[in-house]
N, C-alpha and C positions, 0 to 999 in steps of 0.2 A: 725271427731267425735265432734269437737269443737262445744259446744253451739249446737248439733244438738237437736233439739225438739222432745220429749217420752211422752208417753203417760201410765198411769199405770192401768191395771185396779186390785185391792185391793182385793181380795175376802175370805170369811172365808176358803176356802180347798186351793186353788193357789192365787198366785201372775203374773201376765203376765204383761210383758213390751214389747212393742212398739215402735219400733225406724222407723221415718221419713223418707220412699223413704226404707227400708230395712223390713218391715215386723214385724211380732214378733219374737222378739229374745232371749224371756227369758219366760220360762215358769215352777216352781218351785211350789211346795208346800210352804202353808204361817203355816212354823213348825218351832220351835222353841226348844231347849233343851238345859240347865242349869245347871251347878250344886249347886243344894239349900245352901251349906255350904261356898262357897267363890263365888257364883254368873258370876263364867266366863263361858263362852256361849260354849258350848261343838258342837254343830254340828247346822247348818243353811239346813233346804229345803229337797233334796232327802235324805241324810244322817239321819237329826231326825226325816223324815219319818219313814224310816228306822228301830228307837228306839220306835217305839208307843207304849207302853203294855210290854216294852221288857227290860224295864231300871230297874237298880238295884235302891235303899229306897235314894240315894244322887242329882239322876239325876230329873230330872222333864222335861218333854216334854207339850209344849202350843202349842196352838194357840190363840198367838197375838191380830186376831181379831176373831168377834165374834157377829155372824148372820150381814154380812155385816160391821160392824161398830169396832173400837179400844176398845177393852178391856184390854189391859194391853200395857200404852201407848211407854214404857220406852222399851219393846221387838220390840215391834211393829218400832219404831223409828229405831232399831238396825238393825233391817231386812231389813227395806226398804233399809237404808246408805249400810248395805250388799249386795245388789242387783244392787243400784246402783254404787257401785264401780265397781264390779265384769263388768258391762258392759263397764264402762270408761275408765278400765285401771288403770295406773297411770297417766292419761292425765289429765288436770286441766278442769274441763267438770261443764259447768254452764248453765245447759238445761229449757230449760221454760217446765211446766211441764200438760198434760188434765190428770186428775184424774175420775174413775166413783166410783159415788154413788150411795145407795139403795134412792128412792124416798120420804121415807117418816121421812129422819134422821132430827135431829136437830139442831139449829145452833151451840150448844156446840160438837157434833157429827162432822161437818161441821170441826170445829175451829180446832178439834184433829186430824182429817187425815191432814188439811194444816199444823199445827206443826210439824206433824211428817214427813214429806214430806219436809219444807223450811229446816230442820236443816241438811237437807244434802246437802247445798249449793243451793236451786233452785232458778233461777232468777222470776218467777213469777208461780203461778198455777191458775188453771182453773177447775171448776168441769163438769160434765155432768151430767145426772139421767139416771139410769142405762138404763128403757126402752128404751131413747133416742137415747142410744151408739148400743144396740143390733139391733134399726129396720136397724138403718146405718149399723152394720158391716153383715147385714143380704141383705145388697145391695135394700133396697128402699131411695126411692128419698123423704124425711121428710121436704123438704122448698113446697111442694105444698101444697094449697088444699085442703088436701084426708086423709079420717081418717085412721089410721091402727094400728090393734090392737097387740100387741105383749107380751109374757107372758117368761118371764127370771128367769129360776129354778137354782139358784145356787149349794153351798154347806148349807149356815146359814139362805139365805130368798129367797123367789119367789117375784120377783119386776113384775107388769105388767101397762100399762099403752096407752091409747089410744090416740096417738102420730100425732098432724097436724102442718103445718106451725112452723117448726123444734122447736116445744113445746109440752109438756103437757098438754093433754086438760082433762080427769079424770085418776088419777093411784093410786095405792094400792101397800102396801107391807107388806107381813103374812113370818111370821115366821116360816114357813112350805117348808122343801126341802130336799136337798140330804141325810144330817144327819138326819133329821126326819124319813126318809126311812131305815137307818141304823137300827135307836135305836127299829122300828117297825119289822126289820127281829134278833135283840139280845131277845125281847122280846117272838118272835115267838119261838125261839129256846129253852127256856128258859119256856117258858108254856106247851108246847109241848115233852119236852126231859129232861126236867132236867138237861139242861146243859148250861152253863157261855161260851158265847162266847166272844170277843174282839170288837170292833168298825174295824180295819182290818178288822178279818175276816167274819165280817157281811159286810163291802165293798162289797170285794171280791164275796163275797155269791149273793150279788145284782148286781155283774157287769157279772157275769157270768146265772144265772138263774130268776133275777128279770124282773117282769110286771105286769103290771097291767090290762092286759088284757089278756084272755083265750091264751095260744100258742093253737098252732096245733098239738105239742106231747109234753107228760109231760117229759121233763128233771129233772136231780136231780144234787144235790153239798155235799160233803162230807165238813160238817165242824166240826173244832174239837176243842175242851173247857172243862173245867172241870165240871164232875160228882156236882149237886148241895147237893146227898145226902148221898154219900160215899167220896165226897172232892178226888176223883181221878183221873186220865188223861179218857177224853171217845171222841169217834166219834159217829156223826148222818151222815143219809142221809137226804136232804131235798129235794123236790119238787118245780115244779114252781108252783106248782096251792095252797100249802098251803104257797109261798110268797105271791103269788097272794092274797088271802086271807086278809095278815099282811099289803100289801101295799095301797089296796082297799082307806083304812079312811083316810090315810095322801093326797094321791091322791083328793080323793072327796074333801078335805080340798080348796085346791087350784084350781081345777073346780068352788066351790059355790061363792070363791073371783074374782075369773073371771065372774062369771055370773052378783054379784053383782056390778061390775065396769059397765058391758053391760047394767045392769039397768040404769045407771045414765048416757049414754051417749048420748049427742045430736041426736035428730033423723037423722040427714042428714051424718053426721059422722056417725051413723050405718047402714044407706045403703052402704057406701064405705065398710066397716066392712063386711057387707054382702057379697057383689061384691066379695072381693080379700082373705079374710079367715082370722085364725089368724094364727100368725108368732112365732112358739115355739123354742125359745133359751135356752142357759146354758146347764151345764155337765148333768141335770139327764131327759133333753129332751131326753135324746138318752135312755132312761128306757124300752121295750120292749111294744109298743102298748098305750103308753102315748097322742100320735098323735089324734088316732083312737077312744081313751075316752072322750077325748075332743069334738073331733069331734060328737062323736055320741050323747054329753049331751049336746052340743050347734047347733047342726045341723046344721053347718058350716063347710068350708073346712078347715083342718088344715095343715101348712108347717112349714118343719123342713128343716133348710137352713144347707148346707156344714158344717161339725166342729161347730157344735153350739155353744161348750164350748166355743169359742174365738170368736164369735161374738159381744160381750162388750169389748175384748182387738181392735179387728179391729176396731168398731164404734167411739173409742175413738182415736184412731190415724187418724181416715178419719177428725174427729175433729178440728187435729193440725192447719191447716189452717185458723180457724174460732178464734186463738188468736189472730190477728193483729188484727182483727173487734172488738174484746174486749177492746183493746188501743185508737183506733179512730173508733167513730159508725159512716158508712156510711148512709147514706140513703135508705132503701130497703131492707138492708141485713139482713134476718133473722138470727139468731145466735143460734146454738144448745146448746152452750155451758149456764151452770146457773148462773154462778159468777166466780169472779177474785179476786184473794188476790194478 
């Protein structure tokens, strides 16, 4: 385990770590819970998942980051040391580290995840941009050539980015993704029912009956929240065709930023584009007909590769290798990786 090399990839809903020659081995919610009044950290991950919506007026449950990026740096620091302990043991573990970012952060952005990341001993890091990590762990071959377009829906943003010669050649990243989806089926429920749902149970709601595209029979979900005008406990039924509905505009949101990247991209890079289709990754590709909407308003083929949600933690570890190239540049080697602290 000594000094072996991980890879993290950071994201607003999980945290996934990557260890060298073993796969992923750590895959947690990036959750956080406190208690306000003496500030010690009450639960880490699946545990203050667990507390979302659920905590009595002393506790506070976060999340650390926030649409890809550190929003509260000093939690965010504490999670990570927590995760990477939790993988090291008590062993003295001083790992070089490939980190993935959203495309379009800044370099104070940039500077905040390597602080928070070196203060747990790391001997060097490395960043990647997110599309980069996803077309790799999505198993294409990104030192050729060959443009290929890829569109990465996280939890807090949708990074997309048309990826040649293991670079960025045009990418975007909108603020529009799995939580956008949520806050769109609390609202439906909420216009519709009079009733106050949770961010859970709006999940929930969306990993069991959401799409954005017609099913073939209408399913429902029984969700329950309080009464908005008697203030008492009530249950709905919902429908997938009025998620359908609520999810349509967050959707289109992130179709029209894909079309406008496709506008700006080299013609010759858009015949490969054409040729091979685009490559849909992250947790909320796997949405019910996401593929097929794509498809049908770019009229192109679209692929949704194995576990999408983990193809930015795979990409990023296929990565590992590409840090010694970062200490001495050979000649030829293209390098996926964007920078080294």
């Amino acid at each position: 385990m000594l000094g072996t090399d991980i890879a993290i990839d950071l994201g607003t809903s999980s945290v996934k770590i990557y260890l060298d020659g073993k796969g992923i081995i750590l895959n947690e919610p990036s959750v956080i819970a406190y208690d306000q009044e003496t500030d010690d950290i009450v639960a880490i991950g699946q545990e203050a998942y667990a507390m979302v919506g659920r905590t009595s007026s002393k506790i506070s449950v976060v999340h650390p980051l926030c649409n890809g990026v550190i929003s509260d740096f000093a939690l965010a620091q504490y999670v990570i040391n927590h995760y990477l302990k939790k993988i090291s043991g008590s062993k003295v573990f001083m790992p070089r580290v490939v980190v993935s970012v959203p495309c379009g952060i800044t370099e104070v952005q940039k500077r905040a995840v390597v602080d928070a990341i070196s203060s747990a001993g790391v001997r060097k890091i490395c960043l990647i941009e997110e599309p980069v990590a996803a077309a790799m762990g999505a198993g294409v071959d990104i030192s050729v050539p060959h443009g290929c377009f890829v569109i990465d829906i996280g939890g807090g943003t949708t990074d997309m980015g048309v990826i040649s010669l293991s670079g960025v050649a045009i990418s975007r990243s909108i603020k529009v993704a799995g939580n956008t989806f949520d806050e769109a089926i609390i609202k439906l429920v909420r216009r519709k029912h009079n009733l106050l749902i949770g961010s859970r149970m709006a999940e929930e709601a969306k990993k069991a009956i959401g799409c954005v595209y017609p099913r073939q029979e209408v399913t429902s979900f029984r969700v329950k929240g309080r009464n908005m005008l008697t203030g008492l406990p009530q249950w709905a039924d919902i429908t997938c065709d009025e998620v359908l509905e609520s999810l349509l505009e967050p959707a289109m949101q992130i179709i029209r930023a894909a079309q406008e990247v496709l506008e700006q991209t080299p013609p010759e890079l858009m015949g490969d584009i054409y040729t091979d289709g685009i490559i849909l990754t992250g947790g909320s590709a796997q949405l019910f007909g996401f593929d097929t909407l794509i498809g049908k308003k770019t009229k192109m083929k679209v692929f949704v590769p194995e576990e999408p949600e983990s193809c930015v933690a795979k990409g990023a570890g296929k990565a590992i290798p590409f840090i010694d190239d970062m200490e001495n540049k050979n000649y030829g080697v293209l390098n996926p990786l964007s920078a080294a602290y």
